[in-house]
C-alpha positions in Angstrom: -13.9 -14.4 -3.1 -12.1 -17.2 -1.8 -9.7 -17.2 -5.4 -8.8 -13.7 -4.4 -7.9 -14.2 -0.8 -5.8 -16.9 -1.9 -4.2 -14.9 -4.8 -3.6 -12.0 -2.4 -1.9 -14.4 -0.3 0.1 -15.5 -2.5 1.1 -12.2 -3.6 2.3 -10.7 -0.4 4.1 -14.2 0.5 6.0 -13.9 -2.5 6.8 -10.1 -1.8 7.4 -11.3 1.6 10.1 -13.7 0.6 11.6 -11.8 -2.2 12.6 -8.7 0.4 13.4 -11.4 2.7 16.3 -12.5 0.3 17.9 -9.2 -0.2 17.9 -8.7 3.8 19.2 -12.4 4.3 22.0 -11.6 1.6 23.0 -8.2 3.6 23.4 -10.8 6.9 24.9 -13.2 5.2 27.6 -10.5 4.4 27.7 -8.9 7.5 29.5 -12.2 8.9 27.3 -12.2 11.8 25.3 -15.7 12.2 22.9 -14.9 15.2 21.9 -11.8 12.7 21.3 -14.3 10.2 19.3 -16.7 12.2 16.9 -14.3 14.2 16.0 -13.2 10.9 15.4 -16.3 9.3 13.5 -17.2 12.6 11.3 -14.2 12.5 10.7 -14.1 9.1 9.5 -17.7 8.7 6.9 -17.7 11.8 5.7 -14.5 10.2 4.9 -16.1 7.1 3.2 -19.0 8.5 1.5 -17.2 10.9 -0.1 -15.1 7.7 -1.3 -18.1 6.1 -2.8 -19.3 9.8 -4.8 -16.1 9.3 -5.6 -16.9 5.9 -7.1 -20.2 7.2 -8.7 -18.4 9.9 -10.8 -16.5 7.3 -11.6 -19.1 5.5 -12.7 -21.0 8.3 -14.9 -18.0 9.9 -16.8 -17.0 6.5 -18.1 -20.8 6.2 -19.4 -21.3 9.8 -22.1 -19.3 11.4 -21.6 -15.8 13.5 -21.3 -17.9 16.8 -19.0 -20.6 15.6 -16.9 -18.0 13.5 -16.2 -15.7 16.6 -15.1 -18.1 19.1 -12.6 -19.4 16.4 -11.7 -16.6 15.6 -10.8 -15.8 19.3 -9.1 -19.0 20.1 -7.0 -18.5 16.7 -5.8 -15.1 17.8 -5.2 -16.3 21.1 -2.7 -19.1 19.4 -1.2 -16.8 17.7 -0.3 -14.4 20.0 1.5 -17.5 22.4 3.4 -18.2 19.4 4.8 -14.8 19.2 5.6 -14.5 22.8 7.2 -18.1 22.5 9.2 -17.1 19.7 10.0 -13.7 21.3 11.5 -15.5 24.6 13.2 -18.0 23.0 14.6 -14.9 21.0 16.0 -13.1 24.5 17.0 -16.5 26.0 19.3 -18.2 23.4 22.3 -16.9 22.8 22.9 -17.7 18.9 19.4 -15.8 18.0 19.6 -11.6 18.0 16.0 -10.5 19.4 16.3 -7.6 17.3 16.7 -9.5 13.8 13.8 -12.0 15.5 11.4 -8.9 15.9 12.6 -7.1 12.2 11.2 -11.0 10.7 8.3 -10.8 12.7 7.0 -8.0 11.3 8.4 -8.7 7.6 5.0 -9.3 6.0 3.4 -5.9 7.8 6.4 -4.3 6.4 5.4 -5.5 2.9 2.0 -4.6 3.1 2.5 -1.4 4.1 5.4 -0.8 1.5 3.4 -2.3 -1.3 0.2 0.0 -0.3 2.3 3.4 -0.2 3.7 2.3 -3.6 0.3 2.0 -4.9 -1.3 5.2 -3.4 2.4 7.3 -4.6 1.9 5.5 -8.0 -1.7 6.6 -8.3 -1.2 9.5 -6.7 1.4 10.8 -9.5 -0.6 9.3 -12.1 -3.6 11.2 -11.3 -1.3 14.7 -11.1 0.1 13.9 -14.6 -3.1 13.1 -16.2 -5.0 16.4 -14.4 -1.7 18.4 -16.2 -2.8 17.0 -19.4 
């Protein structure tokens, strides 16, 4: 179970990153560096806040119900400051755009989502052309 979580990890980082670098590419042309660094800020904590889940699993499936709640709790408590320190510091400094901060936040939800409707459509079309035959 554990190899899977990690693979799957893996997987959407890598997914994460790739898209990442075809959106940092369009900044960089756009000529616009607080674009470019809102993004790069955004995108980054949302990556490392998906593997602080990932360790957050792992943690809560070794310990026992108790344990593995409160840590659970305090974890998602941590991570939510994070976000709302990253978010301020987005509004209050001048060379970061809060929009591009927000678009990186939510990079690796983006790329879950995308790669799960790709999947279903994929299946979905697969399943029509193999009824048809």
């Amino acid at each position: 179970m554990q190899k899977e979580l990690q693979q799957t990890e893996i997987n959407i980082r890598k997914k994460t990153l790739k898209g990442a670098g075809l959106i940092i590419i369009l900044l960089i042309s756009s000529m616009r560096i607080d674009l470019l660094l809102g993004y790069i800020l955004g995108t980054s904590i949302s990556v490392l806040m998906f593997r602080l889940l990932a360790i957050t699993i792992e943690e809560a499936v070794t310990k026992d119900i108790k344990k593995a709640q409160g840590s659970v709790f305090v974890k998602y408590l941590i991570r939510y400051f994070i976000w709302g320190i990253i978010l301020y510091t987005a509004l209050q400094v001048d060379h970061l755009n809060f929009l591009t901060t927000v678009l990186g936040l939510f990079m690796i939800k983006f790329t879950i989502l995308t790669t799960t409707l790709y999947r279903e459509a994929y299946n979905y079309l697969n399943n029509l052309v193999e009824q048809k035959d």
